[in-house]
C-alpha angles and dihedrals in degrees: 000000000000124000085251089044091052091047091047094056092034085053083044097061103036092054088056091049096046086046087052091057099045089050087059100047087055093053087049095042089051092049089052089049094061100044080061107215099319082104088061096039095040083065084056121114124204116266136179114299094013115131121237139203109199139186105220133191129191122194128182116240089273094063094254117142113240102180133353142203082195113104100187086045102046089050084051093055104035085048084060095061092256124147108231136143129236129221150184118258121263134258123203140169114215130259087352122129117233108253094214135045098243126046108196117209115191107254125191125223124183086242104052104011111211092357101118149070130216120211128234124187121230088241091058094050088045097063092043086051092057104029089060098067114123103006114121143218108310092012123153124208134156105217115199126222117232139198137037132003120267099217131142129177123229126195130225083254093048094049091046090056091049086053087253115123118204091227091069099048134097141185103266096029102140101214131192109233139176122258128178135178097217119088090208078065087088093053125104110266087007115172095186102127114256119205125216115254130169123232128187125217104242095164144025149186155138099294094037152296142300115225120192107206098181118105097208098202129019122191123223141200120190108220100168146014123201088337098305 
C-alpha cells in the first residue's frame, strides 16, 4: 500500500475514533447536565462557616442505639422490640461554638409525637462543628466527646420525688430525665423549659444513684452541605 494510501486510512481511523469519543463526552456532558451541579458539590468538602444537615446516632457504651435521626434504622430497631428514641437531623454550621448550654433537637415519642426536645449539650455540638471539617457528602465518621463526666447523685428522696423508687432500679437502667439550661428551673412553679435527656445508672447504693449523663461518641452522616 502506498505512503497516501496508508494517510488516508491512518486520517480515516482516527477520525472514527475521535468521532467515538466525541460522541461519548456528549453523552457524559448531557448526563451531567442533568444531574445540575450536585456532581460538582457532591466533590465539596465541608469548610469553616458552611451549614450542615446531619443523620446522628448515639449509642450507650454497650453499642446500643439511644436515640436515632435514621428513619430505616430506627424502624429496624423499633420492629425488633427495642426502646429508642427518634429525632430530627442535625444542622450545623461548621467550626462555630454553640451560644447556649443546651442545643434541643425535636424528638418523637409514641405518646406526644413531635412534642419534645433532647438536649444536647454545647459541648456536644462543639465537637460535631468542628469534627465535621473536611468530611464530604455521604460521609460517615464517629466523633468522639471529650472532657469532664456528666454525673449527678441523686438521693432515695430525690428518686422518690421524681416517681422512681430505689427499689426498681438497677446499674445499667437508661432513664429519660429533665434538663434545663436555666438555673430558676430548680425553683418551686418554675415555668423555665426543661429538655429530655437520658441518664444511665452507673451506681448504686443504700442512700441513692449515680446517673452518667455524657454520650461518649456520636456518629454522624452528612447528608447536605449548604443546601446541596
Amino acid at each position: 500500500m502506498g505512503t497516501k494510501k496508508q494517510a488516508e486510512k491512518s486520517r480515516k481511523m482516527w477520525t472514527k475514533v475521535i468521532a467515538i469519543i466525541a460522541g461519548v463526552f456528549f453523552v457524559v456532558v448531557m448526563v451531567l447536565a442533568g444531574m445540575g451541579s450536585t456532581w460538582l458539590t457532591s466533590l465539596a468538602s465541608i469548610k469553616p462557616g458552611d451549614v450542615v444537615v446531619l443523620d446522628y446516632t448515639i449509642k450507650d457504651p454497650q453499642g446500643q442505639v439511644l436515640i436515632t435521626s435514621n428513619q430505616q434504622q430506627y424502624q429496624t430497631l423499633t420492629a425488633a422490640g427495642d426502646s429508642v428514641l427518634y429525632s430530627k437531623q442535625l444542622t450545623v454550621t461548621a467550626n462555630q461554638s454553640y451560644p447556649s448550654a443546651v442545643y434541643p433537637v425535636q424528638i418523637y415519642t409514641t405518646q406526644t409525637g413531635w412534642g419534645n426536645n433532647y438536649a444536647l449539650f454545647a459541648s456536644e455540638y462543639n465537637a460535631i462543628s468542628s469534627g465535621i471539617l473536611g468530611m464530604k457528602k455521604n460521609d460517615q465518621k464517629t466523633i468522639t466527646i471529650t472532657g469532664t463526666p456528666m454525673t449527678q447523685f441523686w438521693s432515695a428522696d430525690q428518686l422518690m420525688h421524681n416517681n422512681l423508687n430505689i427499689t426498681s432500679v438497677q446499674v445499667g437502667d437508661i432513664i429519660p430525665l429533665g434538663v434545663s439550661d436555666n438555673p430558676a428551673a430548680a425553683e418551686p412553679n418554675s415555668t423555665a423549659l426543661y429538655y429530655i435527656r437520658l441518664g444511665e445508672i452507673t451506681d448504686k447504693s443504700s442512700d441513692g444513684v449515680t446517673f452518667d449523663f455524657s454520650h461518649p461518641a456520636i456518629q454522624v452522616t452528612v447528608v447536605t452541605i449548604n443546601g446541596n
